[in-house]
N, C-alpha and C positions, 0 to 999 in steps of 0.2 A: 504493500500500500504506500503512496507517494504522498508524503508529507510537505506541504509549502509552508511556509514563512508568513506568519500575519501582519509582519511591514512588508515587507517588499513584494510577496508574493511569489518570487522565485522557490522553484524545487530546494528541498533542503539536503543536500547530500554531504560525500564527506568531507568536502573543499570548501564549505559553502561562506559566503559572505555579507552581510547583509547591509546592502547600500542603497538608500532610502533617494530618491529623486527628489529636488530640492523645492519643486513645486508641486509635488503628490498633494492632494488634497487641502490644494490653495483656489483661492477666489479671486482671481485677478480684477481689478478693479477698471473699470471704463477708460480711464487714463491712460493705463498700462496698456490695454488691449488698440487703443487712438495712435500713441506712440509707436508700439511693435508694427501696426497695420503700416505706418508713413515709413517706415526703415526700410519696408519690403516693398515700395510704392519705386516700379523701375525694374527690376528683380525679377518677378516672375512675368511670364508669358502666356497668355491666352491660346487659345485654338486658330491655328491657322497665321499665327505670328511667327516671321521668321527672327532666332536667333543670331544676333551679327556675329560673325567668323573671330574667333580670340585667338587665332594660333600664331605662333611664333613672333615674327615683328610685327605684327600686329596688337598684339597684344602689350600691355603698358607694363610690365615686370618682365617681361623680355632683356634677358643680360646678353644673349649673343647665343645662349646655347653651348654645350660642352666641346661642339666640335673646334669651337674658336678657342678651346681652352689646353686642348691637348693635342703636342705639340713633338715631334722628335726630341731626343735629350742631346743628341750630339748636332745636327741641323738644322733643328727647330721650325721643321717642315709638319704640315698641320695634317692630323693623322685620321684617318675614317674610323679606326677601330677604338672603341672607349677604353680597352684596358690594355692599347698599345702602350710603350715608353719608348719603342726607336723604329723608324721605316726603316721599309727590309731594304736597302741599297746601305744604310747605314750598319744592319745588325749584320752583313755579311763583308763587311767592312772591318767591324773593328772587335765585332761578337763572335764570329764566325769561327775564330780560327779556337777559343777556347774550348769548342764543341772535339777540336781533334788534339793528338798525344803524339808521342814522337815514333818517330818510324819502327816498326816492326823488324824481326828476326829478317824474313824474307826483304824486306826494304833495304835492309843493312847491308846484303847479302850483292846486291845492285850497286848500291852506294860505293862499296869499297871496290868494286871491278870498275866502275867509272873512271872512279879518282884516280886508281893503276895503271890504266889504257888509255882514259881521256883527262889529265890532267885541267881543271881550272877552264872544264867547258859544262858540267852537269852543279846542278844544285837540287838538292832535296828540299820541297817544297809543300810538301801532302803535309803539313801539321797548318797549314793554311795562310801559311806568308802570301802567298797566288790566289786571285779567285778570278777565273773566265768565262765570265756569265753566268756565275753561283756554281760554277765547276772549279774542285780542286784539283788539279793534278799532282803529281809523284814527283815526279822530276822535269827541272826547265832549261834549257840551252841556255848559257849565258855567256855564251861567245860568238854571238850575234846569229848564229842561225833559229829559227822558228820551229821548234821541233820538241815534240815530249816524249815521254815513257811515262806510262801507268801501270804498276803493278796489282793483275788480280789474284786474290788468293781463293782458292779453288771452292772454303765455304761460302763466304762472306760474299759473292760475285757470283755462286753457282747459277742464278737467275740471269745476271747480266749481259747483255750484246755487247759484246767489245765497238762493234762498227756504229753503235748509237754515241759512244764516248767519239770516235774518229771523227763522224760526220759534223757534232757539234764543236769540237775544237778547229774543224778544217772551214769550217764558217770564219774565223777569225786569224787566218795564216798559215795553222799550224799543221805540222805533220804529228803525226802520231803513233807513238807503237805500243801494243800489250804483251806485256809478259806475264804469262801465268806462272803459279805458284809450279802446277809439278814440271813446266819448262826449268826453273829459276834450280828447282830440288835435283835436276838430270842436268843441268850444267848445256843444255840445248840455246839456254837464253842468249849465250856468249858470240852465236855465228848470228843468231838475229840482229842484236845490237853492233857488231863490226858491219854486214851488211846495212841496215840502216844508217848507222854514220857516215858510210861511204856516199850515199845517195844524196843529189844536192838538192836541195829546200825551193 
């Protein structure tokens, strides 16, 4: 059986509160009732009255709106997304490169046949020093020719098209080679990359 409350009238359960409305069983007096009717005189709307449009600068408490508010941290270029803090030209800029770590066993493995063979032409770049078009690459020619190496390792890449990395770096000059991990682990990689260095750009 549900028990209510003799002030307030709400069900009485185990939480219950009892908070009395401040005009429950008042008489408002003619005055009172003359006053509230002229507050509301403007306010409300009839049938078949159109309400006029309040939205944004239209509207008189109109501050600009969030979008004018937020803003890139590093550019201070004005962002669509509310819980941005940096556009992506920026976060791939200066954020980017903390998403990656330093090169791998098989990376290293590359690295140190560069430096042996091609002295002070390869730089190791995959921890995100480079970014070509939100593309890292492995390693960059830095003796003026246009030309990469990207190594994939055989999990991490089992899905991947080598020719879709090719095609998107040769957009932008470059030449490009993949080395795979069980090329790199059979010592195969060594006639690829003397082959492609011979070749000119």
């Amino acid at each position: 059986m549900r028990v209510h409350c003799k002030k307030c009238g709400a069900f009485i359960g185990k939480k219950h509160q009892c908070i009395v409305s401040w005009n429950k069983g008042k008489k408002m007096s003619k005055e009172f009732k003359e006053k509230a009717r002229k507050r509301q005189l403007g306010k409300c709307y009839t049938k078949g009255q159109k309400r006029p449009k309040m939205t944004k600068e239209k509207h008189p408490m109109w501050k600009g709106g969030w979008k004018n508010k937020i803003k890139c941290m590093y550019c201070g270029k004005q962002l669509e997304n509310f819980y941005a803090k940096r556009c992506t030209e920026c976060f791939w800029k200066y954020d980017g490169k903390l998403l990656y770590q330093k090169e791998n066993m098989v990376e290293k493995k590359v690295d140190s046949y560069l430096n042996k063979n091609f002295p002070n032409q390869w730089k190791f770049v995959g921890d995100g020093q480079v970014w070509i078009a939100r593309k890292n690459p492995d390693f960059l020619n830095i003796n003026g020719e246009k030309k990469i190496i990207e190594v994939f390792g055989n999990y991490w890449h089992r899905n991947d098209d080598g020719q879709d990395r090719i095609k998107h770096f040769k957009k932008y000059g470059f030449e490009t080679l993949i080395l795979w991990e069980s090329e790199i682990n059979s010592n195969i990689y060594k006639e690829k990359l003397n082959i492609f260095m011979k070749e000119k750009n």
